[in-house]
DRENDO-1510 file (C-alpha; in Angstrom, 1 decimal, always signed):
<recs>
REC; n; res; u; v; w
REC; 1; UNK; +137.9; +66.9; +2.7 .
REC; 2; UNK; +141.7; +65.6; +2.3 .
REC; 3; UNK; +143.3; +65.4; -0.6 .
REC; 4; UNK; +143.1; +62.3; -2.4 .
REC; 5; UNK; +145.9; +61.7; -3.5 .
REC; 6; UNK; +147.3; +61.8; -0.1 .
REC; 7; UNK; +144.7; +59.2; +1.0 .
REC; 8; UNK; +145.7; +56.7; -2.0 .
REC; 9; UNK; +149.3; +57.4; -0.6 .
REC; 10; UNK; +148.4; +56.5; +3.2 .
REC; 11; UNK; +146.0; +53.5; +1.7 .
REC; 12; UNK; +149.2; +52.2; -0.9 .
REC; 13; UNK; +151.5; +52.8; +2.6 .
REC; 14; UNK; +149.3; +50.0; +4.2 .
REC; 15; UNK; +148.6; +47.5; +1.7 .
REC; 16; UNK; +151.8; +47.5; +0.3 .
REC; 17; UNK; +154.7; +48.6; +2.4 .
REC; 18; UNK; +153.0; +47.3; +5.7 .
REC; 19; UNK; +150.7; +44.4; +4.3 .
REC; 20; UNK; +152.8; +43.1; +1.4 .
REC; 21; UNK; +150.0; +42.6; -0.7 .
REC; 22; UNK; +149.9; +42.9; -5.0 .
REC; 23; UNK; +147.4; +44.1; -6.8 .
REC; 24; UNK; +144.5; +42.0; -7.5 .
REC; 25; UNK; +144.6; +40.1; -4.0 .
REC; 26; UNK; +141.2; +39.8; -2.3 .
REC; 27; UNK; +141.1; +42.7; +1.1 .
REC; 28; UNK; +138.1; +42.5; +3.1 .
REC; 29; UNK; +137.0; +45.9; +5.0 .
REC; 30; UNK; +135.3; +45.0; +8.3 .
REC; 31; UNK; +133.8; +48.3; +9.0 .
REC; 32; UNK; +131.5; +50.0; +11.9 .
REC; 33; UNK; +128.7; +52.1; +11.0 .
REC; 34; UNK; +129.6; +56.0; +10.3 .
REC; 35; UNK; +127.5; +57.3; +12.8 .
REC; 36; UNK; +128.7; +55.0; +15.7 .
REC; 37; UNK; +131.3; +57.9; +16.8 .
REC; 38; UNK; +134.5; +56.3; +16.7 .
REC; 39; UNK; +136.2; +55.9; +13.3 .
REC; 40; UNK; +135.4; +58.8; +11.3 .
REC; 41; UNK; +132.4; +59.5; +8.4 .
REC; 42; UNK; +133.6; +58.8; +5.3 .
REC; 43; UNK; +137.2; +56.8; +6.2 .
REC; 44; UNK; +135.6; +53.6; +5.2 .
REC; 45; UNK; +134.4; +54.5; +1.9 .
REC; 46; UNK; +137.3; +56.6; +1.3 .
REC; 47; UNK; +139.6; +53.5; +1.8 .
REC; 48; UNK; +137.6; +51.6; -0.2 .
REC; 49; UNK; +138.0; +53.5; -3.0 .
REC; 50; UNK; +141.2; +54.1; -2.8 .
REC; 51; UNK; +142.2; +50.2; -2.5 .
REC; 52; UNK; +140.3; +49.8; -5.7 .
REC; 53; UNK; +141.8; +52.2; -7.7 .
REC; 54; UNK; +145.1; +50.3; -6.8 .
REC; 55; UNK; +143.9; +48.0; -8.5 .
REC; 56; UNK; +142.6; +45.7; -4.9 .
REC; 57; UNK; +139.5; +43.2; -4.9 .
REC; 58; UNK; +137.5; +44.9; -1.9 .
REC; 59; UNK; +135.2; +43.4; -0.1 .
REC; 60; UNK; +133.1; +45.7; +2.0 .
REC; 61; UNK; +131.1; +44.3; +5.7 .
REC; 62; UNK; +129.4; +46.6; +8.1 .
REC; 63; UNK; +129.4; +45.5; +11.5 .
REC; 64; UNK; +127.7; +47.1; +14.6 .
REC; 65; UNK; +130.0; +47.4; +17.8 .
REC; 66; UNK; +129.8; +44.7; +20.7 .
REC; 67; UNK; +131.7; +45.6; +23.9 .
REC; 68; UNK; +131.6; +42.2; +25.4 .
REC; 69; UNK; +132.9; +40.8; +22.0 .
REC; 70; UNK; +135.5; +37.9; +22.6 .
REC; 71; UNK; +135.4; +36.1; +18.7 .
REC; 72; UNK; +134.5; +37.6; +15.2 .
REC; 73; UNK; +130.9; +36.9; +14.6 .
REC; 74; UNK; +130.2; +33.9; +12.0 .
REC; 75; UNK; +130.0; +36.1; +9.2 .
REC; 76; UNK; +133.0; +37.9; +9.8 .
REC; 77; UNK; +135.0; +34.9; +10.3 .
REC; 78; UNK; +133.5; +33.4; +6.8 .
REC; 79; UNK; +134.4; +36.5; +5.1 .
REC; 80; UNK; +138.2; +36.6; +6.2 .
REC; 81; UNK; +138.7; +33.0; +5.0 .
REC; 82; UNK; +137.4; +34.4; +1.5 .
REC; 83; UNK; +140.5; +37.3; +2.2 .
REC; 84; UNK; +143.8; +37.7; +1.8 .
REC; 85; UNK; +143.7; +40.2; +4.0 .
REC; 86; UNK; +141.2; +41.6; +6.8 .
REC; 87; UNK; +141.4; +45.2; +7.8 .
REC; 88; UNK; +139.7; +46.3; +10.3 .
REC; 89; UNK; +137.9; +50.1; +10.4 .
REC; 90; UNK; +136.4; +48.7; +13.6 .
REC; 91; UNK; +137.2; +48.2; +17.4 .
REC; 92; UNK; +136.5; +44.9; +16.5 .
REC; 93; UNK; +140.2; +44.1; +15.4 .
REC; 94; UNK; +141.3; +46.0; +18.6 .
REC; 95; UNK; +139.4; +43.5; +20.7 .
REC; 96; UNK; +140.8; +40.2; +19.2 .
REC; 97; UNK; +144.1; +41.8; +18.2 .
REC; 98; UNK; +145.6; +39.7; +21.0 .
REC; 99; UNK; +144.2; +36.4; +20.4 .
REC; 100; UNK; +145.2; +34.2; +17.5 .
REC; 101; UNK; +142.3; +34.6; +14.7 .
REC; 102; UNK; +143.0; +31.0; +13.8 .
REC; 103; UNK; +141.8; +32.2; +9.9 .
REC; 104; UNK; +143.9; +31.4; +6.8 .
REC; 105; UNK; +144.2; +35.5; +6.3 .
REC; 106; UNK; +146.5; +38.1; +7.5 .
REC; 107; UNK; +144.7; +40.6; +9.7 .
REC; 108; UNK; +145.0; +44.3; +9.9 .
REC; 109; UNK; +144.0; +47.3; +12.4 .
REC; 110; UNK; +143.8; +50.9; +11.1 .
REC; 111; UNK; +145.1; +53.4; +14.6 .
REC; 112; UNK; +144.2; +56.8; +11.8 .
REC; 113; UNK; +140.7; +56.9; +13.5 .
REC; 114; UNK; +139.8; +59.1; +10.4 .
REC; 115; UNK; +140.3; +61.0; +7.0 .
REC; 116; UNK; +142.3; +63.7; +8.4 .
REC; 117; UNK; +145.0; +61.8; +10.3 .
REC; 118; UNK; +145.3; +58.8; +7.5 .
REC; 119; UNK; +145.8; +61.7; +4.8 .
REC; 120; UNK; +148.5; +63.0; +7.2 .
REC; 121; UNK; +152.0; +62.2; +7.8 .
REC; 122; UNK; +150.4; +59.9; +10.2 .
REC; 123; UNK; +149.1; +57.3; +6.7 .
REC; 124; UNK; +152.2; +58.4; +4.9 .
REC; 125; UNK; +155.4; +57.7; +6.7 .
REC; 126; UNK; +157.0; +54.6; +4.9 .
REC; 127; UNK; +155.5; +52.1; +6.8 .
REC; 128; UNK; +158.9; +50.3; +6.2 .
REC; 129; UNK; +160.8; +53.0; +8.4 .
REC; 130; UNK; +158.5; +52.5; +11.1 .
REC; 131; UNK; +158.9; +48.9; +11.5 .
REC; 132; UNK; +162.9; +49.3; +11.0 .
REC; 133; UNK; +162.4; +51.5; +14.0 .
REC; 134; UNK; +160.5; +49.5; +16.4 .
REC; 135; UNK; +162.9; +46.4; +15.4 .
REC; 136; UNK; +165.9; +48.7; +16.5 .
REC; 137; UNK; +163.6; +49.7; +20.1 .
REC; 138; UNK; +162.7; +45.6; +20.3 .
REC; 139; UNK; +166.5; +44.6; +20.3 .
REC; 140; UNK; +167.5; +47.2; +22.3 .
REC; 141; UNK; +165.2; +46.5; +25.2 .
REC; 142; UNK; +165.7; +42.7; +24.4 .
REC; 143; UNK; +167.9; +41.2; +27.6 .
REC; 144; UNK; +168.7; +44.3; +28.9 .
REC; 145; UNK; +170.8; +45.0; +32.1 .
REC; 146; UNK; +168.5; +47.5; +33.5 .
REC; 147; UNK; +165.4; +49.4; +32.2 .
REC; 148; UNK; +164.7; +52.8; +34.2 .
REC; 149; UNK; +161.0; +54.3; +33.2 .
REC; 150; UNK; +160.8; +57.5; +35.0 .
REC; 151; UNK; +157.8; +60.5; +34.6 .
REC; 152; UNK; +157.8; +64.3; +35.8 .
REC; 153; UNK; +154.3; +63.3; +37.4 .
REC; 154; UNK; +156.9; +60.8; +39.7 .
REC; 155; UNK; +156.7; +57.5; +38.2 .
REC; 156; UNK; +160.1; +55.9; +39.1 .
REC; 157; UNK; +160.7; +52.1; +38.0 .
REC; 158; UNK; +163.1; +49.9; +37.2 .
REC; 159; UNK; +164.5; +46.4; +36.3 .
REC; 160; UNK; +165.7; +44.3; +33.3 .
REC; 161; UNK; +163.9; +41.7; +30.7 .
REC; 162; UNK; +165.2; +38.2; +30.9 .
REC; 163; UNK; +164.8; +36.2; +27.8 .
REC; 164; UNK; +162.4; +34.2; +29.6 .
REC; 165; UNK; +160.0; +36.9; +30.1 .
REC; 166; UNK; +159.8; +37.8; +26.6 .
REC; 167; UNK; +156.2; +39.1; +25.2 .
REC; 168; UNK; +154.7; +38.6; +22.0 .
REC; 169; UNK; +152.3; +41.4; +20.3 .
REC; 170; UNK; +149.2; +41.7; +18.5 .
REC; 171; UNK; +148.4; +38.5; +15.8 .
REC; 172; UNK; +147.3; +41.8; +13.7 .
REC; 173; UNK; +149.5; +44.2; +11.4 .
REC; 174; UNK; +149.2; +47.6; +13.2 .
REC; 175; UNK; +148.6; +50.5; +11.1 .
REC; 176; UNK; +150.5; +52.9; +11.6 .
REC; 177; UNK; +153.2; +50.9; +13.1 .
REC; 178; UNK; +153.4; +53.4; +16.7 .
REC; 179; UNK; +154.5; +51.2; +19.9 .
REC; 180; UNK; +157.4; +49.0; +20.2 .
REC; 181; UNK; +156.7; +45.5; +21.2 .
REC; 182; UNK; +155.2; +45.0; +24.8 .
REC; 183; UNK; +158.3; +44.9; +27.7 .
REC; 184; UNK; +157.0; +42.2; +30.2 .
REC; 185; UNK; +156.7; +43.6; +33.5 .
REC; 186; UNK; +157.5; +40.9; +36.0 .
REC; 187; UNK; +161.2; +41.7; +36.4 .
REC; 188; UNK; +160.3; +45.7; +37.3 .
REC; 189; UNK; +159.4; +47.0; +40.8 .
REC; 190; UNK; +159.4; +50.7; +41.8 .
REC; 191; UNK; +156.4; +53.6; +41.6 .
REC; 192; UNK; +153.8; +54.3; +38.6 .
REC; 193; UNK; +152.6; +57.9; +39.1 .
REC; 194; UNK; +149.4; +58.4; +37.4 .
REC; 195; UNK; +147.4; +61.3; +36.8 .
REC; 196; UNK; +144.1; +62.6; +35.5 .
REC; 197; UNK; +142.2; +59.2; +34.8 .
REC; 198; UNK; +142.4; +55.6; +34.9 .
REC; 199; UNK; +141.9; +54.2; +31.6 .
REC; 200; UNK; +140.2; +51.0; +29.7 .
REC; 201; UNK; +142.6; +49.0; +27.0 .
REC; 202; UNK; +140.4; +48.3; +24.3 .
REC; 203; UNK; +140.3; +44.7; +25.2 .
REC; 204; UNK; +136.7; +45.2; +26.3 .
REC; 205; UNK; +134.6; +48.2; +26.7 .
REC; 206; UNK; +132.7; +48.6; +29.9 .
REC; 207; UNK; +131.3; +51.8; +32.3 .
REC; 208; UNK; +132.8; +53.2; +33.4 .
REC; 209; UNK; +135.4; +53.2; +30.8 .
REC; 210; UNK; +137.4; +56.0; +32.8 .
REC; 211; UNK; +137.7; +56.8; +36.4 .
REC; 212; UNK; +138.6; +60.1; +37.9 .
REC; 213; UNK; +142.4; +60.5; +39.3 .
REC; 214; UNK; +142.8; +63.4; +42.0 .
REC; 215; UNK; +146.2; +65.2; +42.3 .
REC; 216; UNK; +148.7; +62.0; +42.0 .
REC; 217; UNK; +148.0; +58.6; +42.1 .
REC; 218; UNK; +151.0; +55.9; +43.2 .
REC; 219; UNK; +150.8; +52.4; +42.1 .
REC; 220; UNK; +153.4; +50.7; +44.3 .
REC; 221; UNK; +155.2; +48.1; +41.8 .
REC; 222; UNK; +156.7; +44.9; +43.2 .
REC; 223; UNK; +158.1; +42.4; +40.5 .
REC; 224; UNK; +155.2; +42.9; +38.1 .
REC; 225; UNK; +152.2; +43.2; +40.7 .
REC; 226; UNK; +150.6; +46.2; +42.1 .
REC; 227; UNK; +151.3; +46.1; +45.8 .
REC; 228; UNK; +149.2; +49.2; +46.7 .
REC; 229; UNK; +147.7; +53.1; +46.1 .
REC; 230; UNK; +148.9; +55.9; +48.0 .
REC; 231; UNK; +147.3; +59.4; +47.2 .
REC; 232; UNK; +143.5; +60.8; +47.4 .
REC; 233; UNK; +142.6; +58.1; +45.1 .
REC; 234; UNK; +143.7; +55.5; +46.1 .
REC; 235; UNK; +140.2; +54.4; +47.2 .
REC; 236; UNK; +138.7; +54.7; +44.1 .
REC; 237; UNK; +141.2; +53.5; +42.7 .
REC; 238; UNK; +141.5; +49.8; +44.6 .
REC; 239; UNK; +137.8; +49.8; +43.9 .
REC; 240; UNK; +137.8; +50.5; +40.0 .
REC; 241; UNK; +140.3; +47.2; +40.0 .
REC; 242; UNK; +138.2; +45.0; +42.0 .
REC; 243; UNK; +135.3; +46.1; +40.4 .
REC; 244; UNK; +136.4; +45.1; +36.7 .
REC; 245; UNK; +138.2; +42.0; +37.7 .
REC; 246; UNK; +135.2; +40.7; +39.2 .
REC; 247; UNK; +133.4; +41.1; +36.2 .
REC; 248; UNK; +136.2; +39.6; +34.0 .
REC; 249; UNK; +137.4; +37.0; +36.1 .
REC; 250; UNK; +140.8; +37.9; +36.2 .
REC; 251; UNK; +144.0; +39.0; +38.7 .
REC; 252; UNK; +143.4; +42.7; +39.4 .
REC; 253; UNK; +146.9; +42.9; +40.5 .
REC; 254; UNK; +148.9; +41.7; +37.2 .
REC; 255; UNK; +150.5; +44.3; +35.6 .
REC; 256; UNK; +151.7; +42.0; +32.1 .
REC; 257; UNK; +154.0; +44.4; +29.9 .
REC; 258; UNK; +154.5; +47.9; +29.1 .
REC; 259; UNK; +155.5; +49.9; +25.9 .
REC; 260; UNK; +155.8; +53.6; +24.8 .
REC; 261; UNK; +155.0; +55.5; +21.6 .
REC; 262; UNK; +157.2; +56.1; +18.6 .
REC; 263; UNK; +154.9; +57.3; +16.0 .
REC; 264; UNK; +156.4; +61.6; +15.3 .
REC; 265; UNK; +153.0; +62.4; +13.7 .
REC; 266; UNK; +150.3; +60.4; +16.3 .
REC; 267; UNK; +148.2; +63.2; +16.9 .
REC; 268; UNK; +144.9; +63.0; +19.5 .
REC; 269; UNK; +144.0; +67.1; +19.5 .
REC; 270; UNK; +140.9; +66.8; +21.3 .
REC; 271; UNK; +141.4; +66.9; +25.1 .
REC; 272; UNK; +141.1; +62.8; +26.2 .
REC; 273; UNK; +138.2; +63.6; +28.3 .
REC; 274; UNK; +136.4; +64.3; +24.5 .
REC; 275; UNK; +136.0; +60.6; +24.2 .
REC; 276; UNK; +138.4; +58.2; +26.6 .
REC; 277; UNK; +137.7; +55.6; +24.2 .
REC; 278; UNK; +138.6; +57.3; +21.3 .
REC; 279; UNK; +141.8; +58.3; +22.8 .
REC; 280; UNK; +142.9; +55.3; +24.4 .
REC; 281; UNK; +142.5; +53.4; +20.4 .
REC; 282; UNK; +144.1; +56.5; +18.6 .
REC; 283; UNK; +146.5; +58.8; +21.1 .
REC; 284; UNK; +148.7; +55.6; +22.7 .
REC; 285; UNK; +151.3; +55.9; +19.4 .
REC; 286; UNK; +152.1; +59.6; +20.4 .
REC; 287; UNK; +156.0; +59.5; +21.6 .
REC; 288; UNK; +154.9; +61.3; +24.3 .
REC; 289; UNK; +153.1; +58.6; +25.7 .
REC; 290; UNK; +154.1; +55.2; +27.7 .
REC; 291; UNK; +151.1; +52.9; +28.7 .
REC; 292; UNK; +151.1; +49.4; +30.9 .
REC; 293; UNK; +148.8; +46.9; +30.1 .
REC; 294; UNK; +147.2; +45.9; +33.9 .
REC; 295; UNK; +144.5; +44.2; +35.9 .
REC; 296; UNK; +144.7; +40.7; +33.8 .
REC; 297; UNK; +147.5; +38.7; +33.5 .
REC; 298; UNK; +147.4; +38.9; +29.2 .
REC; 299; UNK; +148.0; +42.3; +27.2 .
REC; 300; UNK; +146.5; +44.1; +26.9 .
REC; 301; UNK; +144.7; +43.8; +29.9 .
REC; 302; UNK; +142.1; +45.8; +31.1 .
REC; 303; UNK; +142.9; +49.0; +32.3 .
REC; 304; UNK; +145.6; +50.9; +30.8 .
REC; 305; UNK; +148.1; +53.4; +33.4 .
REC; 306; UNK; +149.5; +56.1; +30.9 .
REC; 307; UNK; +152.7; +57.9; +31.5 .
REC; 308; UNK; +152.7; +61.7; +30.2 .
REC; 309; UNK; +156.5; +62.3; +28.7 .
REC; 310; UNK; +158.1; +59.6; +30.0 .
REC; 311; UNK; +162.1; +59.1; +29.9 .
REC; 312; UNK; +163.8; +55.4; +29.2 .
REC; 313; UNK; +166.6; +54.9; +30.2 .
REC; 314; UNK; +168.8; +51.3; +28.7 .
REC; 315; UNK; +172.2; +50.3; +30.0 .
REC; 316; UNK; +172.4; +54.0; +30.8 .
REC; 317; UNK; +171.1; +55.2; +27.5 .
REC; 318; UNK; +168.5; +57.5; +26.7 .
REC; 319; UNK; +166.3; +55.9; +24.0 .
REC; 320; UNK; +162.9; +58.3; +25.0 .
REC; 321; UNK; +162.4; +61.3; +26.8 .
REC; 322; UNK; +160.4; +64.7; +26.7 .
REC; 323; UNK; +158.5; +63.7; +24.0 .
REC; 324; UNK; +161.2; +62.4; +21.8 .
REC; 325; UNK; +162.9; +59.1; +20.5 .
REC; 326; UNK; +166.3; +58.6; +20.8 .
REC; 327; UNK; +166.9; +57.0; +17.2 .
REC; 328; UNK; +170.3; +57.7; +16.9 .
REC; 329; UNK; +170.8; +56.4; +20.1 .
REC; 330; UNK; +170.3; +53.2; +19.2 .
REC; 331; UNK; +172.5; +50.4; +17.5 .
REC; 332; UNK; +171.5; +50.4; +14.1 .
REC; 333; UNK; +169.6; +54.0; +14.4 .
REC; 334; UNK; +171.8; +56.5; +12.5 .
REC; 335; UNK; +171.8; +54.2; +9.6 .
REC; 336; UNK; +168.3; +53.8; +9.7 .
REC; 337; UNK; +167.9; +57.3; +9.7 .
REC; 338; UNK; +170.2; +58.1; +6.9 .
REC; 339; UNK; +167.9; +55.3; +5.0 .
REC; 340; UNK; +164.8; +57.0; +5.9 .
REC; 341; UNK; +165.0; +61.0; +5.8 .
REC; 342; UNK; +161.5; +61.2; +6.3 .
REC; 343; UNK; +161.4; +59.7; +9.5 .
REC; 344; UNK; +164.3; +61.7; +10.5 .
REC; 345; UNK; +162.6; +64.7; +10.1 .
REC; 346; UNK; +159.8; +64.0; +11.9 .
REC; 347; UNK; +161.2; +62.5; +14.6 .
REC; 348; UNK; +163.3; +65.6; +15.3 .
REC; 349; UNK; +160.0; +68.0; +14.5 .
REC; 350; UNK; +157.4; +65.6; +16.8 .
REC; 351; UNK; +153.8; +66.0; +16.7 .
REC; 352; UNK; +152.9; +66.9; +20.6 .
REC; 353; UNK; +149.4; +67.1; +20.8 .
REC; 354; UNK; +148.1; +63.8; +22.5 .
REC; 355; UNK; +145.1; +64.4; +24.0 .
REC; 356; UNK; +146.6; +67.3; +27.3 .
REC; 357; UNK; +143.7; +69.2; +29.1 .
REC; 358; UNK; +144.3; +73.2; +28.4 .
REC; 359; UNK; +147.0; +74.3; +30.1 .
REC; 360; UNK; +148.8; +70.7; +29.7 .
REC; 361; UNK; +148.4; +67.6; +31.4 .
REC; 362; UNK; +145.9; +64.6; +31.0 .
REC; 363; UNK; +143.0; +65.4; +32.5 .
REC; 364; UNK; +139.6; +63.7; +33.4 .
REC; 365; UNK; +137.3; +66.8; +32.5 .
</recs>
């Protein structure tokens, strides 16, 4: 069992530094049922009392999972206009974290899928640093000349944002703070290289949630589209597209935006193939990760293509590569680091365990 101390910590971190909330406001805690496998036993209660002994009105709702769910059900929605603020324990928030909630309450999503990583450095870096970090990251990439995203596995694309192509993110608080705001993806052409497994988003859950990827898959990439698959899957691949468009009713071709971890301590140490749904709601933050949100013209989509230590490139800078962020790369970064020593630390010391089969790699099996 973690300490708790360091789960009051991770819990304050949240409702405080990330949330803005005082004690005494009014937080309701929309979470799943232990045993449905995907948050962990015990984080709920955990978080509840940990809220409550800062001195937070909880409000405690168990809800089963839905795959197909679009809205939060009646009494969900009820409950968060009672709230100040709704965290979500629950793949819930991750489904309708990109559609406005339309509720007179601020919305949260806990990404520490249990005790262990919320307790961690994971819960406890200054939520604060995080978001000074991703701001630095989002004005970086803002307008930029050119935007080169390459991958050891042979991803090689590239092109610029214009201001007109800007995205917007979740209508939730993320917690932890891990990904930089989504690049739109309609001013990139080039190659996606993608192995081990296609991927669902968390937008929806379906079967099969992941596909099988054989040696290397290329995605040819013009101006934001997928214009074809090369490799021995690229069969299955076309197929697994036009199969879950057709049941969404969406563009299989779109690919909307991109972004890439910056989280040092996101941490997935089960293989992926332990649970691809698990992993694709708790590993994305890992800085050795880049994901694009495709098939649907919307982030997050519907099926997620993940780059394995991916390299950025910005007006010729470096800002991520081999499994590390270029902080002090950035305008703004080596004041923010001197600001926050903690993230400093751990940016240079990086948690690398995201979910790589033995032997390294992501890996269907």
């Amino acid at each position: 069992m973690p300490n708790e101390s360091a789960i009051n910590r991770a819990v304050r971190n949240l409702l405080q530094n990330g949330a803005g909330l005082h004690s005494a406001t009014r937080v309701l805690i929309v979470h799943e049922p232990d045993d449905a496998g995907y948050y962990g036993a015990g984080l709920a209660k955990s978080v509840e009392r940990a809220a409550k002994t800062l001195g937070y009105d909880i409000e405690m709702l168990e809800c089963p999972f839905v795959p197909d769910l679009v809205e939060p059900p009646g009494r969900v929605a009820r409950a968060m206009v009672r709230s100040d603020l709704t965290l979500f324990l629950a793949r819930m928030g991750d489904q309708i974290r990109f559609r406005p909630h339309g509720q007179d309450t601020a919305v949260a999503i806990c990404y520490a899928l249990d005790l262990e990583l919320l307790a961690s450095d994971f819960g406890e870096l200054d939520h604060r640093a995080m978001r000074t970090l991703r701001d630095l990251i989002d004005r970086t990439l803002r307008g930029a000349k050119t935007i080169r995203v390459t991958c050891p596995a042979g991803t090689e694309l590239e092109g610029s944002v214009e201001p007109q192509d800007a995205t917007g993110d979740t209508h939730a608080l993320r917690f932890p703070l891990s990904v930089y705001t989504p690049v739109s993806a309609v001013g990139f052409s080039g190659t996606i290289a993608q192995r081990g497994f296609l991927v669902g988003t968390g937008s929806r859950f379906y079967e099969p949630y992941a596909v099988p990827v054989e040696e290397t898959l290329f995605i040819r990439v013009d101006k934001g589209r997928i214009a074809g698959f090369d490799g021995p899957s690229a069969e299955t691949a076309r197929a697994h597209y036009l199969r879950i468009a057709e049941r969404f009713g969406v563009d299989p071709w779109v690919i909307h935006s991109w972004h890439g971890g910056i989280h040092p301590a996101c941490a997935f140490p089960d293989r992926a193939s332990a649970s691809f749904e698990r992993w694709s709601g708790g590993a994305f933050g890992n800085t050795r990760l880049l994901h694009f949100h495709t098939c649907g013209a919307y982030a997050p989509g519907e099926i997620c293509l993940n780059l394995l230590d991916p390299t950025v490139v910005v007006n010729g800078t470096t800002i991520q590569a081999a499994g590390r962020i270029s902080a002090d790369a950035l305008s703004g970064g080596p004041e923010t680091l001197a600001a926050f020593g903690r993230l400093r630390r751990m940016l240079a010391n990086p948690v690398m365990h995201c979910g790589e089969a033995p032997g390294g790699g992501l890996s269907f099996r």
